[in-house]
C-alpha beads as a LAMMPS data file, in Angstrom:
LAMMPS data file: protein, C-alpha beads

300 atoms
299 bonds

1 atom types
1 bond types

-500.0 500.0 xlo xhi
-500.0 500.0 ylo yhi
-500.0 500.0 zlo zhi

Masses

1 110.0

Atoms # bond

1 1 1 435.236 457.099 -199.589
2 1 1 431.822 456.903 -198.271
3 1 1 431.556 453.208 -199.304
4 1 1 434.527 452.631 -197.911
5 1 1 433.439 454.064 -194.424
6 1 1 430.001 452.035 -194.638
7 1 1 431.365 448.900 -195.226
8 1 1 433.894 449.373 -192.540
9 1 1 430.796 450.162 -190.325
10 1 1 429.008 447.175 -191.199
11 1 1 432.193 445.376 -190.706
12 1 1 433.015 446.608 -187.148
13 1 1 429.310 446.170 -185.918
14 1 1 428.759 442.475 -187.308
15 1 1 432.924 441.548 -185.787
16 1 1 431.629 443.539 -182.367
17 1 1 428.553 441.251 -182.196
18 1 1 430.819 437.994 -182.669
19 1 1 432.987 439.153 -180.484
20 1 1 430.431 439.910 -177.376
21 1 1 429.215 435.980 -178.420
22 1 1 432.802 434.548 -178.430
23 1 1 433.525 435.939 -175.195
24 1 1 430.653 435.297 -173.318
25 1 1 430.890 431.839 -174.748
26 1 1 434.485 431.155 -173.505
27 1 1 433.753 433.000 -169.879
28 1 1 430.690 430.380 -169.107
29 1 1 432.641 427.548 -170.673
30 1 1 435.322 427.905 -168.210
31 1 1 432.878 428.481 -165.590
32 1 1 431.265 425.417 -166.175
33 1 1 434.643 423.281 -166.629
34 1 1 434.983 423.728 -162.336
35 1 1 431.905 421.817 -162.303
36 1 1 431.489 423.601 -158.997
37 1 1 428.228 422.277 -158.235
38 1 1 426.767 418.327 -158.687
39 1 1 423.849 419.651 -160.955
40 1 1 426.876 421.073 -163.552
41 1 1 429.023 418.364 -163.421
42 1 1 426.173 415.767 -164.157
43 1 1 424.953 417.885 -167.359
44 1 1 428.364 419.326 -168.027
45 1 1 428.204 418.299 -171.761
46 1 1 423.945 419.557 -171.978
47 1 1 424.704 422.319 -170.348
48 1 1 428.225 423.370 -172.774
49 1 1 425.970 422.983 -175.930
50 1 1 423.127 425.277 -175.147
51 1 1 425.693 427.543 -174.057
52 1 1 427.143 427.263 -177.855
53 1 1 424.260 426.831 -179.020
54 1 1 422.573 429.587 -177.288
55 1 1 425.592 432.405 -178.092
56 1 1 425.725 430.629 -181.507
57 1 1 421.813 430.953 -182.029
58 1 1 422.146 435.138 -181.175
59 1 1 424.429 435.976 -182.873
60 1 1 423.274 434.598 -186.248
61 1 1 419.615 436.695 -185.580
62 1 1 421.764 439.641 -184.830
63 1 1 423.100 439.195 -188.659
64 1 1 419.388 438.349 -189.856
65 1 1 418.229 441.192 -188.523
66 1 1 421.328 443.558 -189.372
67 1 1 420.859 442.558 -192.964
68 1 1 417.035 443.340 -192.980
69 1 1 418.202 446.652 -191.002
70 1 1 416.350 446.408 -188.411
71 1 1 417.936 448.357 -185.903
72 1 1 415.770 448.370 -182.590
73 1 1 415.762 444.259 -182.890
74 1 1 419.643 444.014 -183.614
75 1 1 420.904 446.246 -181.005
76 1 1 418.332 444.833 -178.596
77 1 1 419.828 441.839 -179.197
78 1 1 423.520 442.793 -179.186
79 1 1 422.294 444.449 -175.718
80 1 1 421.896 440.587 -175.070
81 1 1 425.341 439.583 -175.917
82 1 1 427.036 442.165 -174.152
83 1 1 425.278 441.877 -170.821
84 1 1 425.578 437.770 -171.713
85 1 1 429.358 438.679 -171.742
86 1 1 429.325 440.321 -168.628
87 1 1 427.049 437.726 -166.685
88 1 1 429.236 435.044 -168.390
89 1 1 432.435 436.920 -166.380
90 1 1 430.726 437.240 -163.131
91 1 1 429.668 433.490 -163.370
92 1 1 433.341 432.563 -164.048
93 1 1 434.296 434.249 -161.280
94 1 1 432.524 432.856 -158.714
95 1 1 432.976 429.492 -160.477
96 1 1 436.997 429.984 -160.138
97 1 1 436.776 431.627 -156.630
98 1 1 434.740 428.636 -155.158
99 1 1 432.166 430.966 -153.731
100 1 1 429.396 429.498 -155.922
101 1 1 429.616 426.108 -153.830
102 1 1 428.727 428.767 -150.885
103 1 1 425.563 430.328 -151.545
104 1 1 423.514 427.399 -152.636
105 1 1 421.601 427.638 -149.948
106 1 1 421.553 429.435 -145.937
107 1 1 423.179 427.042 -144.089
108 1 1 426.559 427.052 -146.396
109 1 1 426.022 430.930 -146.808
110 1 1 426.231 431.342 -143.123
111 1 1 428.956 428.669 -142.609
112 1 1 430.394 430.659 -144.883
113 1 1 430.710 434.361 -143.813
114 1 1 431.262 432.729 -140.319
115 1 1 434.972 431.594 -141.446
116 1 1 435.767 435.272 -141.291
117 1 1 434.933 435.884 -137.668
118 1 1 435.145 439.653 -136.932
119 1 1 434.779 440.150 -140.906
120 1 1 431.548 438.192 -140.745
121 1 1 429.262 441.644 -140.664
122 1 1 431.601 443.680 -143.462
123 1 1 431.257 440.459 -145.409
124 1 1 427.382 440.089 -145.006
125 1 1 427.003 443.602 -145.442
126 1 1 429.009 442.929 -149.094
127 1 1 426.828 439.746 -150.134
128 1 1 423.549 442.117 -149.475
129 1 1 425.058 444.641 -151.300
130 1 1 425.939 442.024 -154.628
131 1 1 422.987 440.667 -154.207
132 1 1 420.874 443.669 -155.309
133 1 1 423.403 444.404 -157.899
134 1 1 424.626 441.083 -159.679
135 1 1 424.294 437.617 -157.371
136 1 1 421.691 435.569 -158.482
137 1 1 421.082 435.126 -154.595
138 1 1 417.212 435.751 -153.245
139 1 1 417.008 438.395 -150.762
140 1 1 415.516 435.890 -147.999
141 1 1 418.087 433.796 -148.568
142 1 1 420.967 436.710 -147.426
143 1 1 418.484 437.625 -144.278
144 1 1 417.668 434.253 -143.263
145 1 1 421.531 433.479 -143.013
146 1 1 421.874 436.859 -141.625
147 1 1 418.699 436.098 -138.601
148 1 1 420.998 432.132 -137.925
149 1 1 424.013 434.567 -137.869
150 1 1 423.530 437.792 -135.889
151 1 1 419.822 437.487 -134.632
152 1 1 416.684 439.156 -136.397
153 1 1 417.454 443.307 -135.094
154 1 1 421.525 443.145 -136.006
155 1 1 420.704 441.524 -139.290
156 1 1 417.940 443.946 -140.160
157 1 1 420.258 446.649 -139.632
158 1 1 423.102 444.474 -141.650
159 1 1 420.863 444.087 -144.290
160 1 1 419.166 447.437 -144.346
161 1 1 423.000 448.807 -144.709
162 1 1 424.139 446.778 -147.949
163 1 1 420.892 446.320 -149.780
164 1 1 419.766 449.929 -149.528
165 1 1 423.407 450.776 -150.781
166 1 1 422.891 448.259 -153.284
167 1 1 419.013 449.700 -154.420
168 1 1 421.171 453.049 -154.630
169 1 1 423.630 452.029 -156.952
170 1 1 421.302 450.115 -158.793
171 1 1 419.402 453.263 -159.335
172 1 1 422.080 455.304 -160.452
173 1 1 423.187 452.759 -163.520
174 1 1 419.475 453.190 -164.323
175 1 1 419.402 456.781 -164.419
176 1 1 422.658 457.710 -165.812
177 1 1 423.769 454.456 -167.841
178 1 1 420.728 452.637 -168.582
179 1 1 418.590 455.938 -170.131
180 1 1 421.112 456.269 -172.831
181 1 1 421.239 452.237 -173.364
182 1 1 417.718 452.246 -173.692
183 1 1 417.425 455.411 -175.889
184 1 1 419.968 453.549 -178.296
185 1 1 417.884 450.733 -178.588
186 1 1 414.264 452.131 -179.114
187 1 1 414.982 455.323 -179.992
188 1 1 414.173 458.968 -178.073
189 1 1 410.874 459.734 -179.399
190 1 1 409.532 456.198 -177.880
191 1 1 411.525 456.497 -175.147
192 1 1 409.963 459.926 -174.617
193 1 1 406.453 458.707 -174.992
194 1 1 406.645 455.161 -172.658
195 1 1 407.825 457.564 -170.120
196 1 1 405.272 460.156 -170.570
197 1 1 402.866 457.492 -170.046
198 1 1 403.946 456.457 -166.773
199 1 1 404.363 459.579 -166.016
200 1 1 402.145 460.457 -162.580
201 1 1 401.942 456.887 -161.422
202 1 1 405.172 455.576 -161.755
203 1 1 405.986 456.681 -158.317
204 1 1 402.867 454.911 -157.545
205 1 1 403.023 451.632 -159.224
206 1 1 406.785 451.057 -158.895
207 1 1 406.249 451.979 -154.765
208 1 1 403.709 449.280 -154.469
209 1 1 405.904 446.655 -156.348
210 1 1 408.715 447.149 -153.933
211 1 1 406.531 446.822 -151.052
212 1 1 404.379 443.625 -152.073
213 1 1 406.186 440.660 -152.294
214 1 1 407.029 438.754 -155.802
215 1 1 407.331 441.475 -157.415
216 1 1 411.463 441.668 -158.768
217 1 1 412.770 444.938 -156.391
218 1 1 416.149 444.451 -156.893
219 1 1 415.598 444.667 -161.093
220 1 1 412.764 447.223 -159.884
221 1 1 415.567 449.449 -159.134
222 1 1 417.382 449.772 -162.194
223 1 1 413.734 450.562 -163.884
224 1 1 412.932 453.086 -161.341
225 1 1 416.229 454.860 -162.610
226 1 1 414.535 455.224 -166.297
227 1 1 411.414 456.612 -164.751
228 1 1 410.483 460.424 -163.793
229 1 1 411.211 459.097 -160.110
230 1 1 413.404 461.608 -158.434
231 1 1 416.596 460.836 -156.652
232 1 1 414.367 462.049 -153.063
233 1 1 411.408 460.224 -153.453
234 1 1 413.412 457.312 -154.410
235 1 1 415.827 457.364 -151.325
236 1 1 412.919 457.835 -149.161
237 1 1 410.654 455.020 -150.404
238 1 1 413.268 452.158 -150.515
239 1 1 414.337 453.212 -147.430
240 1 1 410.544 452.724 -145.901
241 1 1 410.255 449.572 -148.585
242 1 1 413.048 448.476 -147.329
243 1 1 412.895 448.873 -143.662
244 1 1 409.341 447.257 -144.189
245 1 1 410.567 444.199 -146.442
246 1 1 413.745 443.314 -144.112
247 1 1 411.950 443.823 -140.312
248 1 1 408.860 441.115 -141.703
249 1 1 411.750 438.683 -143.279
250 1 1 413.731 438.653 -140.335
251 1 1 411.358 438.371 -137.518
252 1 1 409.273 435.528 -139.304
253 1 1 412.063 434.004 -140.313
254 1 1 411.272 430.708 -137.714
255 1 1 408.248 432.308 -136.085
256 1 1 405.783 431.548 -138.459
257 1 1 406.056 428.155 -139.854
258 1 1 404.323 426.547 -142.567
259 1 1 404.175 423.124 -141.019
260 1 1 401.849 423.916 -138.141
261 1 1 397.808 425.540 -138.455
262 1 1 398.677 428.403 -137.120
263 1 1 401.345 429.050 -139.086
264 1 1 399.596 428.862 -142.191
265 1 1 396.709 430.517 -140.744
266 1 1 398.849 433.705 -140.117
267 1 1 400.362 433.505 -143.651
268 1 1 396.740 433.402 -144.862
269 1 1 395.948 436.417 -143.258
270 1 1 399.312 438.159 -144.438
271 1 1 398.235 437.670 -147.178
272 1 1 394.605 438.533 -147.504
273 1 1 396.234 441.936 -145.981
274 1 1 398.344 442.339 -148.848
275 1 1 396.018 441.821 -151.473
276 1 1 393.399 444.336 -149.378
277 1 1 396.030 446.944 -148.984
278 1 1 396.817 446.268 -153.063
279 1 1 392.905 446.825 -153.751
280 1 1 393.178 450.006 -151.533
281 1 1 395.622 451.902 -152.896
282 1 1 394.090 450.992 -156.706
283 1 1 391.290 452.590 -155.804
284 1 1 392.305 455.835 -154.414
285 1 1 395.613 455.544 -156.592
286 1 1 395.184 459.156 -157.461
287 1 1 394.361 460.469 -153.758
288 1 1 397.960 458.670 -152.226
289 1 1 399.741 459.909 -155.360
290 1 1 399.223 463.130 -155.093
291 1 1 399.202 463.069 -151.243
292 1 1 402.815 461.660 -151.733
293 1 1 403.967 464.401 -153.871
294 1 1 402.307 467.317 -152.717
295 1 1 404.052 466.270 -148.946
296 1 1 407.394 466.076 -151.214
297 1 1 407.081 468.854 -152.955
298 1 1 406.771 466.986 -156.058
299 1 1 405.858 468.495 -159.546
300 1 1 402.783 466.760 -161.007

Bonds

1 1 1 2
2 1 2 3
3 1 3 4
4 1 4 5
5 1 5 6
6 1 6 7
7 1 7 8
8 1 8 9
9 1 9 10
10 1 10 11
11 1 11 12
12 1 12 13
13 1 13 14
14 1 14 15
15 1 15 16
16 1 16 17
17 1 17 18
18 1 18 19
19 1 19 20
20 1 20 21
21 1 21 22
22 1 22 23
23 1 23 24
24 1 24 25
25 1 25 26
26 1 26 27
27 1 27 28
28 1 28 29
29 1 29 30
30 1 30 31
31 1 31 32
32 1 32 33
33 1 33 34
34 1 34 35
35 1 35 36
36 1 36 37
37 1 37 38
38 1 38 39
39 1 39 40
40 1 40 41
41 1 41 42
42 1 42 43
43 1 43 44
44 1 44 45
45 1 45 46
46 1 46 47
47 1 47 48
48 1 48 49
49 1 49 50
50 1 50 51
51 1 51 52
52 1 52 53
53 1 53 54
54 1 54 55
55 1 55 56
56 1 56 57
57 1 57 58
58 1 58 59
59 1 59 60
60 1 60 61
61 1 61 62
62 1 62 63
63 1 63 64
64 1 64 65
65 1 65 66
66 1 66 67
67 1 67 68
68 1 68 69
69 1 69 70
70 1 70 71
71 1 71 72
72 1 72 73
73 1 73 74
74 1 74 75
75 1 75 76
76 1 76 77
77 1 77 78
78 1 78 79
79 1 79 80
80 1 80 81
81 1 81 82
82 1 82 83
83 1 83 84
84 1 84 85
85 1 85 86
86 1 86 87
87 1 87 88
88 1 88 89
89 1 89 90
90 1 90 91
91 1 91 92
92 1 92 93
93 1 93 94
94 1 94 95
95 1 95 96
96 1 96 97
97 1 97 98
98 1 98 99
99 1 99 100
100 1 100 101
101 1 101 102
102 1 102 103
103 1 103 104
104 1 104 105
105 1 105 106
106 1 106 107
107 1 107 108
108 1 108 109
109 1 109 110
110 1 110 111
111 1 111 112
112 1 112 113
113 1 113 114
114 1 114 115
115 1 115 116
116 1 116 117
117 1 117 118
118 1 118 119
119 1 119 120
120 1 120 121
121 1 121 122
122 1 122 123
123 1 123 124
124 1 124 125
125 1 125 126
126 1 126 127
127 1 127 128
128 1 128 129
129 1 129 130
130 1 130 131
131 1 131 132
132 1 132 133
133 1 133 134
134 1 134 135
135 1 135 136
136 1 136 137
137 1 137 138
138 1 138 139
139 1 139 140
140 1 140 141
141 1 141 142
142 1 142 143
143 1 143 144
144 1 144 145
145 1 145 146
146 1 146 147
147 1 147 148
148 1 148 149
149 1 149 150
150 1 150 151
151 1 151 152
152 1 152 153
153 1 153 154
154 1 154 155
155 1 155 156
156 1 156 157
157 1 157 158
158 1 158 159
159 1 159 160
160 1 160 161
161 1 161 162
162 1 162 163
163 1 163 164
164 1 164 165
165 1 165 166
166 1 166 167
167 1 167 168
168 1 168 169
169 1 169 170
170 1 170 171
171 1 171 172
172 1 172 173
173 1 173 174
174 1 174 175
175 1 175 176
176 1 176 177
177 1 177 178
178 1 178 179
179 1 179 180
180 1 180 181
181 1 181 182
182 1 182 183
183 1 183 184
184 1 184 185
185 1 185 186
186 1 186 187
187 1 187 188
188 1 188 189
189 1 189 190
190 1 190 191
191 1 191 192
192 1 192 193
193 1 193 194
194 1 194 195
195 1 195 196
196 1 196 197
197 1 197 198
198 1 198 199
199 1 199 200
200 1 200 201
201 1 201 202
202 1 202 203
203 1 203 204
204 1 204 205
205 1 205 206
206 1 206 207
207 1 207 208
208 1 208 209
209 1 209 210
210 1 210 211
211 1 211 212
212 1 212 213
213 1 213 214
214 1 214 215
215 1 215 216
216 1 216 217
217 1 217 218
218 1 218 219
219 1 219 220
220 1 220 221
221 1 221 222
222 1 222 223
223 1 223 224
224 1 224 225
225 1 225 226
226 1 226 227
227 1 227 228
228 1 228 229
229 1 229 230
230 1 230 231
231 1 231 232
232 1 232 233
233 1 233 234
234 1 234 235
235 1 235 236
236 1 236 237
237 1 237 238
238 1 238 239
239 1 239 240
240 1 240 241
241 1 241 242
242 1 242 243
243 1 243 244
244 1 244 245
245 1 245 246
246 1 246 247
247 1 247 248
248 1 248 249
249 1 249 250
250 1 250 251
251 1 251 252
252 1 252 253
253 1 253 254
254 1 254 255
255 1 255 256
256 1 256 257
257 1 257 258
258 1 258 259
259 1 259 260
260 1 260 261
261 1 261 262
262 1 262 263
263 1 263 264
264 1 264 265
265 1 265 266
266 1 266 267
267 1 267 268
268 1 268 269
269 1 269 270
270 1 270 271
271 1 271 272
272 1 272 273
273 1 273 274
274 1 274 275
275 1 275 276
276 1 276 277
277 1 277 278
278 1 278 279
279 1 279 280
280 1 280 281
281 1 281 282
282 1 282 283
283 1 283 284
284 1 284 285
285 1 285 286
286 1 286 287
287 1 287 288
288 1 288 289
289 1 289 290
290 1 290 291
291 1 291 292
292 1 292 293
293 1 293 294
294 1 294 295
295 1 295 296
296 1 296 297
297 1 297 298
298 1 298 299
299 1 299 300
């Protein structure tokens, strides 16, 4: 009986990992068959074979690795299919709904939200929002539509609205769905100890990344949800990142150009401010941290 279960284990977790492939296979195929933009339809054929080759290529290291019983590598990597799957659905989607032709860059973004006249600011309020959670759209993209659109204060406001919602959200998956996904792949005790390491900076180090530019805020956000970050410390620093981030992309959106001296001059100077305010906060990391929490009421 107990061989019987085992096998039917093995079975069900080796089908499961085929299946995720399959799946995520046939979603971007179809995607790509629209040939929705010129860039697909010229490498339609390149672009169908790493797909195949790419699904093909995981799963067949998922079996390597099932068979050597390796279980952090395996389920990292049927982690891959399934959220390959899921990507793979979203990118049919907007492949099938057209939308993909309008976010390519901001002039068709804003030409298209402004086809829904009064709808225009729900609408750009529900791109910000997807964008934080699953469009692989830029945040200055949305805004700079948003400044050509609405002006630089209504758009700040637009975009505080749905990508503050969206950091929220994002958040949330972290902390309730993406703990127990990461648990399953690592295990508890490493999970336990990563987290014990960041523990009395992260609110430190993650705050910095989503106030300096490059850093990825919108994935920032799901890993602040696996962190010791609290639910009020969180909700009050994106909302000052946030604030911060949107009011500089919207009002320099045009106003500082990089094709005049001036304009580059001021960028200069943006950034030698950024990299001074980095170097400041390094070096009296542990004076702002606990400054921060003490005026929160945060356990250290």
């Amino acid at each position: 009986m107990k061989n019987y279960q085992k096998a039917l284990k093995h079975t069900v977790n080796i089908l499961a990992a085929v299946l995720f492939g399959a799946v995520a296979f046939v979603f971007i195929a179809y995607g790509l068959a629209y040939k929705s933009l010129p860039f697909i339809d010229r490498h339609f054929m390149l672009l169908l074979s790493l797909s195949l080759g790419v699904t093909s290529a995981l799963i067949l290291v998922y079996l390597i690795f099932y068979i050597l019983d390796k279980k952090a590598v395996y389920r990292l990597i049927l982690c891959v299919l399934i959220f390959l799957c899921i990507a793979g659905a979203v990118f049919f989607a907007i492949c099938a709904t057209g939308i993909i032709k309008k976010i390519t860059s901001i002039e068709a973004l804003r030409d298209y939200i402004s086809e829904f006249g009064n709808m225009a600011v729900f609408l750009f309020i529900l791109f910000s929002f997807l964008q934080v959670i699953i469009l692989p759209v830029p945040g200055s993209v949305t805004v700079a539509a948003g400044v050509a659109l609405f002006g630089p204060l209504k758009c700040s406001i637009f975009s505080f609205i749905g990508i503050t919602l969206g950091s929220i959200v994002a958040f949330a998956i972290g902390r309730v769905v993406g703990e127990k996904a990461v648990r399953w792949i690592v295990g508890e005790e490493t999970l336990k100890k990563w987290l014990q390491k960041l523990k009395g900076k992260d609110y430190l180090i993650l705050s910095i990344m989503f106030l300096l530019p490059l850093f990825p805020d919108d994935v920032l956000c799901f890993v602040a949800g696996l962190s010791s970050m609290t639910w009020t410390y969180f909700i009050v620093m994106i909302v000052i990142t946030r604030v911060t981030s949107i009011l500089a992309t919207s009002y320099s959106v045009g106003l500082i150009p990089l094709t005049t001296w001036w304009g580059i001059m001021i960028w200069l100077i943006i950034g030698a401010l950024v990299v001074a305010a980095f170097w400041v906060v390094c070096k009296y990391s542990d004076k702002i941290d606990g400054f921060i929490k003490n005026k929160l009421k945060i356990k250290r």
